[in-house]
Biopython code that builds the backbone (N, CA, C, O; Angstrom):
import numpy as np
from Bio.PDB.StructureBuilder import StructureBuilder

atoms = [
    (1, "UNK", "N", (16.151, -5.012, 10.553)),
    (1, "UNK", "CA", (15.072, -5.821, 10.048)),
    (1, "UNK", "C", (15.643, -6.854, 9.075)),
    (1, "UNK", "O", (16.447, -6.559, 8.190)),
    (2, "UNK", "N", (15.273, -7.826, 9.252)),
    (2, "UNK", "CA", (15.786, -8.955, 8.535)),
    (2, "UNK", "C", (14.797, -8.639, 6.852)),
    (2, "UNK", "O", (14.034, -7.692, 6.659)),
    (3, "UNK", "N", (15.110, -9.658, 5.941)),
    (3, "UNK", "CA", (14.358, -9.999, 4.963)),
    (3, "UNK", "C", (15.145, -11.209, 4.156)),
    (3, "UNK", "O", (16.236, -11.748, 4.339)),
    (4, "UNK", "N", (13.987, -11.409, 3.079)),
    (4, "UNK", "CA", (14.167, -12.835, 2.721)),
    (4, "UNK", "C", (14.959, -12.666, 1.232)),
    (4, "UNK", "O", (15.325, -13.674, 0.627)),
    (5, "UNK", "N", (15.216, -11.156, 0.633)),
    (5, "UNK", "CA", (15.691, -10.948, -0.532)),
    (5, "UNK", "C", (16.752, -11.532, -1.202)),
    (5, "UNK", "O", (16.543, -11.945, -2.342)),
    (6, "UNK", "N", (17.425, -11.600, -0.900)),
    (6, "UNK", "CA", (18.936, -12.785, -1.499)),
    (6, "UNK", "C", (18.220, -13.831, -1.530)),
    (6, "UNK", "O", (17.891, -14.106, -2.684)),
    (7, "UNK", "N", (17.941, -14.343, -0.973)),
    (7, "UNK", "CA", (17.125, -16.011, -0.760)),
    (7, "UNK", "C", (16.441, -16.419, -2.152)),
    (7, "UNK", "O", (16.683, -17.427, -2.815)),
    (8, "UNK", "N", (15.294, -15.129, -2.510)),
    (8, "UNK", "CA", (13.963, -15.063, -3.345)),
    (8, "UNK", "C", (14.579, -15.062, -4.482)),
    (8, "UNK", "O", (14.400, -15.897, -5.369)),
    (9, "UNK", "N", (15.608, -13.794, -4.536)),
    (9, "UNK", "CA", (16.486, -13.299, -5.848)),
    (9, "UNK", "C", (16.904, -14.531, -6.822)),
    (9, "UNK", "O", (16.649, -14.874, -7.977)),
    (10, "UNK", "N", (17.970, -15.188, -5.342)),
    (10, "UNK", "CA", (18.252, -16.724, -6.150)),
    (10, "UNK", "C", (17.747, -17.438, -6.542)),
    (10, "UNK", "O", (18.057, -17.893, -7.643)),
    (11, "UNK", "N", (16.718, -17.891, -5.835)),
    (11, "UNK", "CA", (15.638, -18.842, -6.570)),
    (11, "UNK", "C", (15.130, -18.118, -7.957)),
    (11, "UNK", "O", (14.729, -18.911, -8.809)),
    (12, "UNK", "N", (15.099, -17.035, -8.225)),
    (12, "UNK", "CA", (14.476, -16.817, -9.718)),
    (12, "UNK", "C", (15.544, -16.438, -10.683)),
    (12, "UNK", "O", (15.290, -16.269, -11.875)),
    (13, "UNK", "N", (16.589, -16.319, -10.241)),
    (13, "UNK", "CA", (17.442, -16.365, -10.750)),
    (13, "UNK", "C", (17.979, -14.303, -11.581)),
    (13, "UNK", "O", (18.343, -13.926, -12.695)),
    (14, "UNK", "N", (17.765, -13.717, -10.489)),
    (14, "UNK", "CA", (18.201, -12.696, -10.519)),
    (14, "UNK", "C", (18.916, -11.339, -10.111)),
    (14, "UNK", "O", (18.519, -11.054, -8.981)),
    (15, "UNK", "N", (19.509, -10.710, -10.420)),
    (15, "UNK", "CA", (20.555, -10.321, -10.361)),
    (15, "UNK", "C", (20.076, -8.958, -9.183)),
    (15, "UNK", "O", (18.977, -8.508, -8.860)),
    (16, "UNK", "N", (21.434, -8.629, -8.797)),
    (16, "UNK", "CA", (20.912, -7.534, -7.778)),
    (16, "UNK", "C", (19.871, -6.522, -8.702)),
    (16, "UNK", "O", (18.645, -6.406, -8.712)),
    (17, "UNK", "N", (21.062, -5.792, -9.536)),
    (17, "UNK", "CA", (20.688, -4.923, -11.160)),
    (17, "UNK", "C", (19.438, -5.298, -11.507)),
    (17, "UNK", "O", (18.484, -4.520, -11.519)),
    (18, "UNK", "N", (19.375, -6.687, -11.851)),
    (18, "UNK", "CA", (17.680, -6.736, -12.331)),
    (18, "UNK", "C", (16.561, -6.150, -11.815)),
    (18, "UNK", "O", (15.644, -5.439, -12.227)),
    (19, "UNK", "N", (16.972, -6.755, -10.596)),
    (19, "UNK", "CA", (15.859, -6.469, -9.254)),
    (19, "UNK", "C", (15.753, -5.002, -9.069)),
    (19, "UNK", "O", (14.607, -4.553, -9.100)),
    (20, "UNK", "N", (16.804, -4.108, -8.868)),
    (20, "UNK", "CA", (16.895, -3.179, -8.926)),
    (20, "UNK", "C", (16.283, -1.985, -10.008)),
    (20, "UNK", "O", (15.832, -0.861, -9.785)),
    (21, "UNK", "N", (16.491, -2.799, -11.348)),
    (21, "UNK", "CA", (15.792, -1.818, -12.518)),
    (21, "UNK", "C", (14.333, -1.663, -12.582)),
    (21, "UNK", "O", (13.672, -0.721, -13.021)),
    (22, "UNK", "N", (13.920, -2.898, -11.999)),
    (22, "UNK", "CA", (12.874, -3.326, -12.236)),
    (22, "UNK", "C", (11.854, -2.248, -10.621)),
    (22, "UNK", "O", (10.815, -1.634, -10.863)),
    (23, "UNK", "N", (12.417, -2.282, -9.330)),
    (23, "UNK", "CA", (11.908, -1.667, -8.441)),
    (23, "UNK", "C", (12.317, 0.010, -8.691)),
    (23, "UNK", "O", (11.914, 0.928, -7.977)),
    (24, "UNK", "N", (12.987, 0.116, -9.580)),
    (24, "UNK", "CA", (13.076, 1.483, -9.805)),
    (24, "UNK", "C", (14.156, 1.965, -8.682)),
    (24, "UNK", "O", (13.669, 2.784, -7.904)),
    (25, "UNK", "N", (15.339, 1.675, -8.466)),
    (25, "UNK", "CA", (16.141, 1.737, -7.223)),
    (25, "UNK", "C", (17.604, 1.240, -7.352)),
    (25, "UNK", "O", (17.878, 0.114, -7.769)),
    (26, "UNK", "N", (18.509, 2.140, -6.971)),
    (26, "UNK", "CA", (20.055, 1.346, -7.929)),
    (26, "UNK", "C", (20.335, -0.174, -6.995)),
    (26, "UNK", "O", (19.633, -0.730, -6.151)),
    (27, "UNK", "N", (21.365, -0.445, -7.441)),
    (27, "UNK", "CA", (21.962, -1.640, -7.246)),
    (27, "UNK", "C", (22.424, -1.833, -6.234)),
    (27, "UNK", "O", (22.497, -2.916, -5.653)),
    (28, "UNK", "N", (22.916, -0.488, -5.778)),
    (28, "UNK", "CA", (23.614, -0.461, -4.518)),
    (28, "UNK", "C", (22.714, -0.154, -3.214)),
    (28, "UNK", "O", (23.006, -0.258, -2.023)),
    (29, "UNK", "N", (21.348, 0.320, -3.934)),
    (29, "UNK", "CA", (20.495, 0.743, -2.710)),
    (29, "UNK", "C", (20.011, -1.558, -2.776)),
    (29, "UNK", "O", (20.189, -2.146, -1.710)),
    (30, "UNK", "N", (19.762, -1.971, -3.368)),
    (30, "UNK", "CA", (19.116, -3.483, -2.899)),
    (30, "UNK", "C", (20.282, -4.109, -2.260)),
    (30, "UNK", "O", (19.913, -4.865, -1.362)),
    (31, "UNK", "N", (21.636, -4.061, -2.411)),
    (31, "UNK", "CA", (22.691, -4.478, -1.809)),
    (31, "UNK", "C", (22.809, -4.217, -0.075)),
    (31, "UNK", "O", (22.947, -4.996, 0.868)),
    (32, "UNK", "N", (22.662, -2.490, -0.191)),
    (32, "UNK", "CA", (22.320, -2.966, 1.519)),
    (32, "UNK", "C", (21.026, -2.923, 2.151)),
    (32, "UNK", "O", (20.905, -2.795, 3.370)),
    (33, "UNK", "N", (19.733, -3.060, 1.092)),
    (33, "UNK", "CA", (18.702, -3.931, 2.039)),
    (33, "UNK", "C", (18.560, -5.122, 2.661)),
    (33, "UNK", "O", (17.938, -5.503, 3.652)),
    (34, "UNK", "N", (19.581, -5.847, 1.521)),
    (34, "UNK", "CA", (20.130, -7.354, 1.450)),
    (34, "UNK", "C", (20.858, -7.482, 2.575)),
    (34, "UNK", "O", (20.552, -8.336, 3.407)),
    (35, "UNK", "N", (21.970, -6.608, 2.756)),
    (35, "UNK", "CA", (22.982, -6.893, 3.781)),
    (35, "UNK", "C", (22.516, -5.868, 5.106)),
    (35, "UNK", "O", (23.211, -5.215, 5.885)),
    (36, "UNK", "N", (21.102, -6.026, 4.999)),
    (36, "UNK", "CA", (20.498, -4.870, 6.588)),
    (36, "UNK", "C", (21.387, -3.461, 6.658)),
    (36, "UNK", "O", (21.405, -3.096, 7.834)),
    (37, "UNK", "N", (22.037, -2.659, 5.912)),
    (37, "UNK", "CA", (22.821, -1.598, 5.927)),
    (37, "UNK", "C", (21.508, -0.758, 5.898)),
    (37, "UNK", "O", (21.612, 0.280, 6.551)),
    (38, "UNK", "N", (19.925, -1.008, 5.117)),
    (38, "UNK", "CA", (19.262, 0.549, 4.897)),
    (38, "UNK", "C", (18.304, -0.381, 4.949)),
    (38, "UNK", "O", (18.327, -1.429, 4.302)),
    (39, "UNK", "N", (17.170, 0.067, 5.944)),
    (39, "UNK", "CA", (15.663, -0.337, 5.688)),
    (39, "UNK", "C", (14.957, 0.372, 4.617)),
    (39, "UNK", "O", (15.259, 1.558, 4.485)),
    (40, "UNK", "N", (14.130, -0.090, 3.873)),
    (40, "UNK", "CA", (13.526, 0.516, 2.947)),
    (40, "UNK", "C", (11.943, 1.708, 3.180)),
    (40, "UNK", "O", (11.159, 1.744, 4.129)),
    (41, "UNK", "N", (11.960, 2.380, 2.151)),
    (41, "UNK", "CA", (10.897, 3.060, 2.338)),
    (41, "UNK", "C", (9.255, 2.065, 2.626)),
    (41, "UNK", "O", (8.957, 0.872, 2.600)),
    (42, "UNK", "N", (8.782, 2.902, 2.796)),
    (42, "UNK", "CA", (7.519, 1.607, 2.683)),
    (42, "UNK", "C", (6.914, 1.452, 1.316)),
    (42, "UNK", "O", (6.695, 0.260, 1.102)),
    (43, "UNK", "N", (6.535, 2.293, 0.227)),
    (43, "UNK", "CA", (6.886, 2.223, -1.240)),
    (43, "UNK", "C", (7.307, 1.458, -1.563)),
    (43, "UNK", "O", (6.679, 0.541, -2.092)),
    (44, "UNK", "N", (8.767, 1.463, -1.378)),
    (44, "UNK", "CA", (9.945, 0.474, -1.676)),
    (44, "UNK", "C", (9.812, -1.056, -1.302)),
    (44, "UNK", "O", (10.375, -1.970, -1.903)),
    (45, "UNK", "N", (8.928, -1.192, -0.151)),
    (45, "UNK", "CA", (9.137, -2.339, 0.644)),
    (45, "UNK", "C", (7.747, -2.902, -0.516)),
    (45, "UNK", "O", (7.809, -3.973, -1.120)),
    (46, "UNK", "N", (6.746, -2.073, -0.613)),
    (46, "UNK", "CA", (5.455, -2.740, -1.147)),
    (46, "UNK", "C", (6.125, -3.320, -2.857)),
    (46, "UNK", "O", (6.044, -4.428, -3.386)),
    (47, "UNK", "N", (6.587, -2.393, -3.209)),
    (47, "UNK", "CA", (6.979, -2.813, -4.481)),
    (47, "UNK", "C", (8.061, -4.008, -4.663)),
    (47, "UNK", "O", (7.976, -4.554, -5.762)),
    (48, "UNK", "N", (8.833, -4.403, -3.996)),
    (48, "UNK", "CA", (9.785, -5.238, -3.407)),
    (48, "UNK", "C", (8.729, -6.629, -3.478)),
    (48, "UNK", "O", (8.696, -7.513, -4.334)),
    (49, "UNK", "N", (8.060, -6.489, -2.488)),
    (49, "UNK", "CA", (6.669, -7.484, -2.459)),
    (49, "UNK", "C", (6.225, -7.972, -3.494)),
    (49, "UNK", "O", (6.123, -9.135, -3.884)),
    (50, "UNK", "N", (5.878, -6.701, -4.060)),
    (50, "UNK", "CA", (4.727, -7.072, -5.376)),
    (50, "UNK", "C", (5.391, -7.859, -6.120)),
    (50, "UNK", "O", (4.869, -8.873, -6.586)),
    (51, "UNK", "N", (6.837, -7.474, -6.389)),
    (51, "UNK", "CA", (7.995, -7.406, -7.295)),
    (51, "UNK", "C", (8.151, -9.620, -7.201)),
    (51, "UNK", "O", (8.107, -10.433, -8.124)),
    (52, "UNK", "N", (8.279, -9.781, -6.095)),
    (52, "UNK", "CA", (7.977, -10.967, -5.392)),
    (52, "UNK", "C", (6.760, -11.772, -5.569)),
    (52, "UNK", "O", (6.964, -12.985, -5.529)),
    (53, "UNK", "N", (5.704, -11.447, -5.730)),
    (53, "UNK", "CA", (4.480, -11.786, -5.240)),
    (53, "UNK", "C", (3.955, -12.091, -3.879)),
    (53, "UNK", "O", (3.248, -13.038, -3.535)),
    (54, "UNK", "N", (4.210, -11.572, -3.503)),
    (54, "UNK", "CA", (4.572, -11.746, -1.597)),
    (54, "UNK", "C", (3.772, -10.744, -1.120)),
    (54, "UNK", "O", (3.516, -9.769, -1.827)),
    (55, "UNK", "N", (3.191, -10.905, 0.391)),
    (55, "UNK", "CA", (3.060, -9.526, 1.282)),
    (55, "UNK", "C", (3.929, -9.409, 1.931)),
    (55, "UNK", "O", (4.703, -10.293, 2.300)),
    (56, "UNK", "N", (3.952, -7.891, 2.265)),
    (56, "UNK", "CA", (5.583, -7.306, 3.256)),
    (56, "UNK", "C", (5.917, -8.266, 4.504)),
    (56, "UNK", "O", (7.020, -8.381, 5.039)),
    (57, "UNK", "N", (5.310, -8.605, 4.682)),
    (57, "UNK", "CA", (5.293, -9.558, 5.980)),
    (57, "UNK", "C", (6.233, -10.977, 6.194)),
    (57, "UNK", "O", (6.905, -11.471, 7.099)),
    (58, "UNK", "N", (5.714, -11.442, 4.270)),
    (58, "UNK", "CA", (6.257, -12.377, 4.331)),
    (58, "UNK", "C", (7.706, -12.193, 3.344)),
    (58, "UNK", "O", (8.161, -13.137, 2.698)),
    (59, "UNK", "N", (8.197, -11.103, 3.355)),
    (59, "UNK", "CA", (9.556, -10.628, 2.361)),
    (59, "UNK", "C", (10.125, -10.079, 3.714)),
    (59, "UNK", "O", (11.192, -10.597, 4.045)),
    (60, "UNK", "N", (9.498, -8.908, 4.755)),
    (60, "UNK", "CA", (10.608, -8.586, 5.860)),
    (60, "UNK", "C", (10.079, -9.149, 6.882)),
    (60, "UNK", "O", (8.873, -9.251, 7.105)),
    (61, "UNK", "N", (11.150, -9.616, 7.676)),
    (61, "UNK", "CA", (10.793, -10.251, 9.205)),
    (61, "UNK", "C", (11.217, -9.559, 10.323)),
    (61, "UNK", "O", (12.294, -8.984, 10.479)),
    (62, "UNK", "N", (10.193, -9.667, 11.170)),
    (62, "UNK", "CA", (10.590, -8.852, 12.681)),
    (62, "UNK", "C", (11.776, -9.634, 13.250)),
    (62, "UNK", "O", (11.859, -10.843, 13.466)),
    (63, "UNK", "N", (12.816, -8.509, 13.473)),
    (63, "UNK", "CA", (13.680, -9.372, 14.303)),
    (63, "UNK", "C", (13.372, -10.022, 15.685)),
    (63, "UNK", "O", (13.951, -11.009, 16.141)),
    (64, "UNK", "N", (12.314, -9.277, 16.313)),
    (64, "UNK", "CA", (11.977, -9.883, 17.930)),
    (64, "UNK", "C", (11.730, -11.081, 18.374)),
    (64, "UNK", "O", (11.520, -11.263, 19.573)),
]
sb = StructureBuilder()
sb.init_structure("model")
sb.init_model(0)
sb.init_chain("A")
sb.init_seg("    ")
for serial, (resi, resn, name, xyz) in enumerate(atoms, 1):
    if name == "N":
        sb.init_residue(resn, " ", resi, " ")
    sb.init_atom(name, np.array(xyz, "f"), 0.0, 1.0, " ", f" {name:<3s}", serial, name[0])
structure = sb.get_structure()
């Protein structure tokens, strides 16, 4: 599953760690959502969103 996270991160200017403290989730778990290594929980994915202001939809993309 693709997503738009590195993209979003940069534009606000934050750090994997940030992002991470803040979703409640280490550094290394947003590293390989980033790099497609681990899809996220759906929890994870909503809060990711919120975290964004986004719906899941528009943070992960169908690869098809």
């Amino acid at each position: 599953m693709k997503n738009r996270i590195t993209e979003l991160r940069a534009e606000r200017g934050w750090t994997q760690l940030a992002l991470a403290l803040e979703a409640g989730v280490s550094r290394q778990t947003i590293n390989a959502i980033e790099t497609g290594k681990f899809d996220p929980s759906l929890p994870l994915a909503f809060r990711l969103a919120k975290l964004f202001e986004l719906r899941i939809e528009e943070l992960f993309l169908d690869e098809q």
